[in-house]
N, C-alpha and C positions, 0 to 999 in steps of 0.2 A: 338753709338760712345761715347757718356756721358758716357753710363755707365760703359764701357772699361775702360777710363782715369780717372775714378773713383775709376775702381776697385781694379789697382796699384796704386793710388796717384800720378800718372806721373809728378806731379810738386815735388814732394818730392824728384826726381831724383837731384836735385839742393843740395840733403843735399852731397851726395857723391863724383860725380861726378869731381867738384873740384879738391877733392885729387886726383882723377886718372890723370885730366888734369897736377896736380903741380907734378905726378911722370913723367909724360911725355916731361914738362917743363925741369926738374931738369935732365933729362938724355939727353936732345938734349945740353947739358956743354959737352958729351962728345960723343956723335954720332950723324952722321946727322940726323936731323928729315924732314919729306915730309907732308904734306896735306893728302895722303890717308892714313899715319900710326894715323894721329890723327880721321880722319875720321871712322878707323875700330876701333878703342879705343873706340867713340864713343858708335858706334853701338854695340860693345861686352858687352862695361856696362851696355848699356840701358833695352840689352836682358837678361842678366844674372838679372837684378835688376826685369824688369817683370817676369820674372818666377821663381824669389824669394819670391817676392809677392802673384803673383798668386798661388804658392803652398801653403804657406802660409795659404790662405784664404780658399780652399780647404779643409786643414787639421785642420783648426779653428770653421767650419763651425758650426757645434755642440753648440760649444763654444759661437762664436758671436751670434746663436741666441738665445741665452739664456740668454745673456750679453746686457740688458737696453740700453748702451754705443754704442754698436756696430751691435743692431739686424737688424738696415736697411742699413747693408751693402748691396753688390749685391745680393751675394748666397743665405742669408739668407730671403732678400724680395723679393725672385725669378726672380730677373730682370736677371741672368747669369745663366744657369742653371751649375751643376759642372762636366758634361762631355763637354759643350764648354769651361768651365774654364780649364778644364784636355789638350785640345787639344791645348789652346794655349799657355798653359807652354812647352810644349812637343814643338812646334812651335821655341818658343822662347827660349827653351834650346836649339835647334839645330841652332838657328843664330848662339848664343853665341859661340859655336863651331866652326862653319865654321868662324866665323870673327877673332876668334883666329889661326887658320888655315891659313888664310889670312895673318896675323901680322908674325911667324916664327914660326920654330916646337917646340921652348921649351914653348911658349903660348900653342899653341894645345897642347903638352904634358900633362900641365898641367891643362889644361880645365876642364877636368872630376873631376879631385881631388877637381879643385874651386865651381865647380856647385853641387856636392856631400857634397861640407861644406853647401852652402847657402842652398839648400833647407833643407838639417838637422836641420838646426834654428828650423825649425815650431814643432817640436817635442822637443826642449830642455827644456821648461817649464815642460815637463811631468815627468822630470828626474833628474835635476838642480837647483838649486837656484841660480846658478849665467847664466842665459840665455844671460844678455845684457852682456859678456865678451864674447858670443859665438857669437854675432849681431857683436858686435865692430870689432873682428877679420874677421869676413865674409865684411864688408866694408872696414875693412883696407887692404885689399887684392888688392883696387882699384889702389893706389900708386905704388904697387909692380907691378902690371899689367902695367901699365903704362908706368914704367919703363925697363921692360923688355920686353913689346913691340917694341920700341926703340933699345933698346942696343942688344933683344936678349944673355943676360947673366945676371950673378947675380953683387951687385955693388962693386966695390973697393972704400974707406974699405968694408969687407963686412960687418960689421953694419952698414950701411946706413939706406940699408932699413929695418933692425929690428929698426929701431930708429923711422924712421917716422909710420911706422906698429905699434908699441906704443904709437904715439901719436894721431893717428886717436883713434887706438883700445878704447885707454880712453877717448874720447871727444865722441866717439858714445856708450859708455856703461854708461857714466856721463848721458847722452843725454835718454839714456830710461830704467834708474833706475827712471828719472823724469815722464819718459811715463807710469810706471807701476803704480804711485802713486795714482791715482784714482781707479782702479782697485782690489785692496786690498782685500777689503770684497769679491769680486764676485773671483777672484783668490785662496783665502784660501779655501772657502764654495766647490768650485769647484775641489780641490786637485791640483791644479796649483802650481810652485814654483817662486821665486824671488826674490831679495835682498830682495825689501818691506816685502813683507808674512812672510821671514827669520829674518832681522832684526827690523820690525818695522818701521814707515814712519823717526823718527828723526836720526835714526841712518843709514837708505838708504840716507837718505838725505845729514848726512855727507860723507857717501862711497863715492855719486857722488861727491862733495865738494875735495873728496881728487882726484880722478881717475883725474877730471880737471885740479887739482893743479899738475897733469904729461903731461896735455896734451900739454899745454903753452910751459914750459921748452923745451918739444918733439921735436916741430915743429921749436921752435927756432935753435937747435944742428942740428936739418936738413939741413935747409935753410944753417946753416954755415958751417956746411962740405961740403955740394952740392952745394958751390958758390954762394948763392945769398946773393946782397949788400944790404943799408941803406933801400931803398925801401919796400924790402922783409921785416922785423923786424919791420918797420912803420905796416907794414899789422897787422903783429902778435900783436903787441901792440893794437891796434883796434880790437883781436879777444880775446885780453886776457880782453878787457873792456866789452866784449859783456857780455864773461862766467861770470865776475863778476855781472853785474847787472842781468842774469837770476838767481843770486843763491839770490839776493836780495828780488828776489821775491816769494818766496817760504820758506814756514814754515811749519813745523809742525803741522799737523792739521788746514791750512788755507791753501788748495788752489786754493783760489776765483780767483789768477792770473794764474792761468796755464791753459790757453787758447790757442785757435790756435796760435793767433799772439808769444806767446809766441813759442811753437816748429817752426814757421816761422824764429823766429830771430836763429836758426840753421844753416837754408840755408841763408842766412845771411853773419854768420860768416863764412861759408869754400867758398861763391865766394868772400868774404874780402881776404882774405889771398891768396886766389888763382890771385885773380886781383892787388893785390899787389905784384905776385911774376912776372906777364906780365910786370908791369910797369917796375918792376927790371930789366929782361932782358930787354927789349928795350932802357931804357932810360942808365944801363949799358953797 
């Protein structure tokens, strides 16, 4: 069982998830919400995010064991072997479906299209330079999910949700232009692509600097179109202090601080925002 909850980072669910909850949040303003619709929201993320992973690691496999950083994941120190890994993505792709099936038909509709982006991730390094634009977009799916789990339609205005899709999109692509930054050397040597490899660590380093400096604005014009008061804004001000001092800590050519704890304060910042947008509703 370790090695399962290992093998997706199942606590890493906390970097996303959020969003889907605040798209959920932000459309019960205009439909009623019930307990089972956040319930199968749940489980729809949970399953599309393991067998986005688990593909992932699969089609990485090669890769991580040749990768210092990454050789004693599961696959590669044969704790998983990669036909149980194959059966549980397969597993866990068909939740995701039936739970979308579950929520209304323009969920299930669209299930295939969402699970056909995520697992395409695991191949965009072999073809891209900009993969974490293609991660960002595969997470910021979660809001939209969310929301149109609920409402069952698209939102009035209809830039709503390309607005908050934006500001996820840039907070999760800021977010692992910083995760490729160690990687560098064993990326290029490899034929791998990435901001880093592309631009070099000072100049990835401002990309993410800038993607961030949209992601704040983003979420603010969300929250304010989609009703949420003082509350909501207090959050974002505490997510916009978080991103400031992770960019604090990172330099060029030093990074002695980019540790876990540091990709921790991620998941962090999106139940910050997210629990200040609960506080909003209830105490609004």
């Amino acid at each position: 069982m370790v090695a399962w909850f290992n093998f997706v980072k199942l606590p890493h669910t906390l970097f996303a998830l959020p969003f889907a909850l605040l798209g959920v949040l932000a459309a019960s303003m205009v439909a009623p919400l019930t307990w089972p619709i956040v319930g199968w929201v749940v489980l729809a993320f949970t399953a599309a995010r393991f067998a986005a992973m688990g593909f992932n690691r699969i089609a990485d496999r090669g890769y991580d064991a040749a990768n210092p950083r990454t050789r004693a994941r599961e696959i590669p120190a044969g704790r998983i072997g990669v036909s149980q890994a194959a059966v549980a993505v397969a597993l866990a792709g068909l939740v995701f479906v039936a739970a979308a099936w579950r929520l209304n038909p323009l969920c299930f509709a669209l299930s295939p299209v969402a699970l056909t982006w995520i697992l395409g991730y695991s191949y965009a390094k072999r073809f891209t330079s900009w993969p974490h634009l293609w991660l960002g977009f595969s997470l910021a799916m979660a809001p939209v999910g969310g929301w149109l789990a609920v409402t069952g339609s698209w939102s009035e205005p209809w830039w709503l949700l390309l607005v908050i899709t934006v500001g996820v999109l840039t907070w999760v692509a800021g977010f692992d232009i910083f995760y490729a930054l160690p990687d560098e050397g064993f990326d290029r040597d490899a034929g791998l692509r990435s901001a880093v490899v592309r631009l070099g660590q000072a100049r990835a380093i401002l990309l993410a600097k800038l993607l961030h400096g949209v992601t704040i604005p983003a979420l603010a014009l969300f929250g304010w179109v989609a009703g949420f008061g003082v509350w909501y804004f207090v959050g974002i001000g505490m997510a916009a202090g978080i991103l400031a001092y992770e960019h604090r800590l990172v330099r060029p050519g030093d990074l002695s601080r980019l540790d876990a704890a540091f990709f921790t304060m991620n998941g962090v910042m999106s139940v910050t925002v997210f629990a200040f947008a609960v506080v909003d509703r209830v105490v609004g």
